[in-house]
C-alpha positions in Angstrom: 6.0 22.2 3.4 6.1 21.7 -0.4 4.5 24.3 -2.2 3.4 22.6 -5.4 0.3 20.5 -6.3 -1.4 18.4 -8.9 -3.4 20.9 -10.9 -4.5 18.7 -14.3 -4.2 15.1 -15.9 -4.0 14.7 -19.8 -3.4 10.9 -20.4 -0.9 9.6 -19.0 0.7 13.0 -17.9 0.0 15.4 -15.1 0.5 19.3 -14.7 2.2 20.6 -11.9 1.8 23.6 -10.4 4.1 25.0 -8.3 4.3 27.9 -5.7 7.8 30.4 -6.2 9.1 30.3 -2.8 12.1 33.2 -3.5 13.9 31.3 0.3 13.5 28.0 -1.4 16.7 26.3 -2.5 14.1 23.7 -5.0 12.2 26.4 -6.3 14.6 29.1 -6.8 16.3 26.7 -8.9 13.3 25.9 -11.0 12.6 29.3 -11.6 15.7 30.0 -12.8 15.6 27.0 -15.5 12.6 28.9 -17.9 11.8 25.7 -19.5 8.1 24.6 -19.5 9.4 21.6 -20.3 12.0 20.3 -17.8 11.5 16.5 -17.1 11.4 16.3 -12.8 11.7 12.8 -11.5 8.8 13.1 -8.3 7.2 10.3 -6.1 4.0 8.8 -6.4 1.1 10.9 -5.0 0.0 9.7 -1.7 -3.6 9.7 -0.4 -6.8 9.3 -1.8 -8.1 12.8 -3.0 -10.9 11.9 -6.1 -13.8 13.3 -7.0 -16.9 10.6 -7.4 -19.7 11.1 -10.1 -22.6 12.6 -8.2 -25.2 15.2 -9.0 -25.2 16.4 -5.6 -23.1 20.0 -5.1 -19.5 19.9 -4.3 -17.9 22.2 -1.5 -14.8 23.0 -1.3 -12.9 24.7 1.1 -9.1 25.8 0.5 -6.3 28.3 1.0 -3.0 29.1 -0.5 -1.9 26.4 -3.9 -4.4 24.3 -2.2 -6.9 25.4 -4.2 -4.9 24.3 -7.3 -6.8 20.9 -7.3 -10.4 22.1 -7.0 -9.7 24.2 -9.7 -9.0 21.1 -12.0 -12.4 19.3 -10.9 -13.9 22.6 -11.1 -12.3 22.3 -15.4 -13.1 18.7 -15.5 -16.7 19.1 -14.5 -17.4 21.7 -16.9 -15.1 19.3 -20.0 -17.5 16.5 -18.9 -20.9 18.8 -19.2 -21.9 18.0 -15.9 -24.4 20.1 -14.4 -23.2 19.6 -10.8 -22.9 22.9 -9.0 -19.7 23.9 -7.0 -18.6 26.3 -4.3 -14.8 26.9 -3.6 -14.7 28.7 -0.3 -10.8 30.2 -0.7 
């Protein structure tokens, strides 16, 4: 289990969010760098997880840093005006 998920995408960049597991070698180590900033080499993201232009609602249903992505479609809907309702079921 990897507690960390794509949370936002500015450019060519993305924002990482990650979950302080205080048994975790990784993020124990992290933690203990304090620098927003710390270049991480990671893999590509795998899957398909995308949400299409529509104007019908969105529901979403999540737990734990899972909810981390709907949260970004949740910002990028309101950046991009879009009157499409969502629920987030956490």
């Amino acid at each position: 289990e990897r507690a960390y998920t794509i949370s936002g995408v500015q450019g060519n960049s993305l924002r990482i969010t990650v979950k302080h597991n205080p048994e975790g070698l990784f993020t124990s180590w992290l933690f203990a760098q304090k620098n927003e900033s710390l270049p991480i080499n990671v893999m590509q993201p795998q899957g398909f997880f995308t949400l299409h232009p529509s104007s019908s609602p969105v529901l979403c249903f999540s737990e734990s840093t899972g909810i981390i992505p709907f949260l970004a479609f949740a910002k990028e809907m309101k950046n991009s005006l879009s009157k499409r309702r969502m629920h987030i079921q956490y």
